[in-house]
N, C-alpha and C positions, 0 to 999 in steps of 0.2 A: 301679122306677126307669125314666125314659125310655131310651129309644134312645139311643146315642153315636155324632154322624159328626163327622168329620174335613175342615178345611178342608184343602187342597195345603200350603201352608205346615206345617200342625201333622206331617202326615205325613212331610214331607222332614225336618222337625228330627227327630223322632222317629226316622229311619232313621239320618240323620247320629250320634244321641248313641246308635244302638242301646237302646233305649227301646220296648219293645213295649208293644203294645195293654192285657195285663195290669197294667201296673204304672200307665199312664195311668188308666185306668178304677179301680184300687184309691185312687190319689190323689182321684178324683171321690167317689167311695161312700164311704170312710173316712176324711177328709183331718186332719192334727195339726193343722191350722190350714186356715183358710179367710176370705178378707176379702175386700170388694168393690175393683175396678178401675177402670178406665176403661172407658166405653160403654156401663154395664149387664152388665161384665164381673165373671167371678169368680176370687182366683186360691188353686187348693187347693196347700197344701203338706204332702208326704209325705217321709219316713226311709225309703225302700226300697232293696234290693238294698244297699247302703253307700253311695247318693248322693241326696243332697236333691233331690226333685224338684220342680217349680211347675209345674202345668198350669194354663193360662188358659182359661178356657170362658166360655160362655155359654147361659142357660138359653132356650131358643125354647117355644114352644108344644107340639110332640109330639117334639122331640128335646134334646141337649144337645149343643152346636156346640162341639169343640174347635179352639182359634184357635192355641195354640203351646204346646210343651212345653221347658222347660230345666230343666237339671241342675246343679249344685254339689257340692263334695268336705265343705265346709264349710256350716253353717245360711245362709239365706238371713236369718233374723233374728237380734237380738241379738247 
């Protein structure tokens, strides 16, 4: 798997919702769900720790650019 870097933004949210690096990158590598976004975006969704996560990334050439991470109590689908 490519490298993971982090825009400013994805990082501050990621501090904000207490959301480390592992649970980010386990949503990328193994996602319950993953569909396309806007801009050539991608957005993976995971069940970890007890809270729905969506990281938005995108796929570059030798890395994999995280743009934002949020969280939910509840499914973000269905």
């Amino acid at each position: 798997m490519k490298p993971i870097k982090y825009v400013r933004h994805a990082k501050k949210r990621m501090k904000d919702r207490e959301v480390g690096e592992t649970e980010t990158e386990l949503a990328i590598e193994i996602p319950d769900l993953c569909e396309p976004s806007i801009k050539g975006r991608m957005n993976a969704f995971k069940f970890v720790n007890g809270r729905y996560l969506r990281v938005t990334f995108k796929e570059e050439a030798d890395h994999i650019l995280v743009i934002t991470v949020t969280i939910r109590k509840k499914p973000f689908k269905g």
